[in-house]
C-alpha positions in Angstrom: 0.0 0.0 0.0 2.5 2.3 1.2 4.4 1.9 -2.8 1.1 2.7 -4.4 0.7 6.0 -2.2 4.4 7.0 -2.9 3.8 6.0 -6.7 0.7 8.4 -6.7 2.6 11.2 -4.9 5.3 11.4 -7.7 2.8 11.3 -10.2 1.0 14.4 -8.6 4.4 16.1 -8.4 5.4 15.2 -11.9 2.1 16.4 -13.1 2.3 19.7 -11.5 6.2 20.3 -13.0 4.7 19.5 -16.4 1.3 21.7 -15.4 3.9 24.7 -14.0 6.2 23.8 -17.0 3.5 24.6 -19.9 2.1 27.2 -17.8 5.4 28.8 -18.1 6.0 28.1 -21.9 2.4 29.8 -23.2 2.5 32.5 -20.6 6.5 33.7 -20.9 8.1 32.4 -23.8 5.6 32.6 -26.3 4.6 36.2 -25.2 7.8 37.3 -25.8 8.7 36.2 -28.6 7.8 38.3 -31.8 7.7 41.7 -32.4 10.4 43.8 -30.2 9.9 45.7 -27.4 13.4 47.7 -27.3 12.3 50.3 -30.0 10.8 52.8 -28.5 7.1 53.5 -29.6 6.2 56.8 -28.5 3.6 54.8 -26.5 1.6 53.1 -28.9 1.2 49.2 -28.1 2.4 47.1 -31.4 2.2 43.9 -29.6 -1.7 44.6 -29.0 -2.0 46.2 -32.0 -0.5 42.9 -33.9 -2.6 40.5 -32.0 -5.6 42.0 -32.7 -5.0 42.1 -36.4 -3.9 38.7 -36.4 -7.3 37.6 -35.0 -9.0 39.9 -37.4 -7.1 38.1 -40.1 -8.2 35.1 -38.6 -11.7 35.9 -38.5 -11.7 37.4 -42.1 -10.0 34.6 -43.4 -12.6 31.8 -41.4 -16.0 30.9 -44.0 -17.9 31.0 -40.7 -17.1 34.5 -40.0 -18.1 37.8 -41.0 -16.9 41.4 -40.4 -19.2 44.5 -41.0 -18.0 47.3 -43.0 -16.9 49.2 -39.6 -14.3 46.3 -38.3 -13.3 46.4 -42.0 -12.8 50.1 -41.5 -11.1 49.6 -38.3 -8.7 46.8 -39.7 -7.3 48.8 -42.3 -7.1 52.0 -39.7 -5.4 49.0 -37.7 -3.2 48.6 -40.5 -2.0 52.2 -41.5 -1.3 52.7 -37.5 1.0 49.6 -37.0 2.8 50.1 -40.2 3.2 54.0 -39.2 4.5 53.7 -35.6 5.7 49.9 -35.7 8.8 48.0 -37.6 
């Protein structure tokens, strides 16, 4: 009894390294990795500004999805500002 307890605790544990591990991975890696941050922006936020346009891509790209003419408008507003103030 006493192995199958101690077999059970080390799966818990190695289950909340992997759980911390992933955690970790999609929360610090991935969010930095892309655009950079060292340029300095005069305060406008490219990261957001990318993200959103990639899931307005996304959406404009999906056949179950549609975008009226004033995200449209947005998008390309989008557009103009990232490519005026980002890389």
């Amino acid at each position: 009894m006493a192995k199958l307890v101690k077999m059970v605790v080390n799966l818990a544990v190695l289950a909340a390294l992997g759980w911390a591990a992933w955690y970790g991975y999609t929360n610090w890696v991935a969010a930095s990795s892309g655009t950079s941050s060292s340029t300095d922006t005069g305060g406008y936020n490219c990261r957001g500004a990318l993200a959103r346009l990639a899931q307005d891509y996304e959406c404009r790209d999906a056949a179950n999805c549609t975008l009226s003419q004033e995200e449209l408008a947005a998008l390309r507003e989008r557009e103009i500002a990232i490519e005026k103030n980002c890389n």
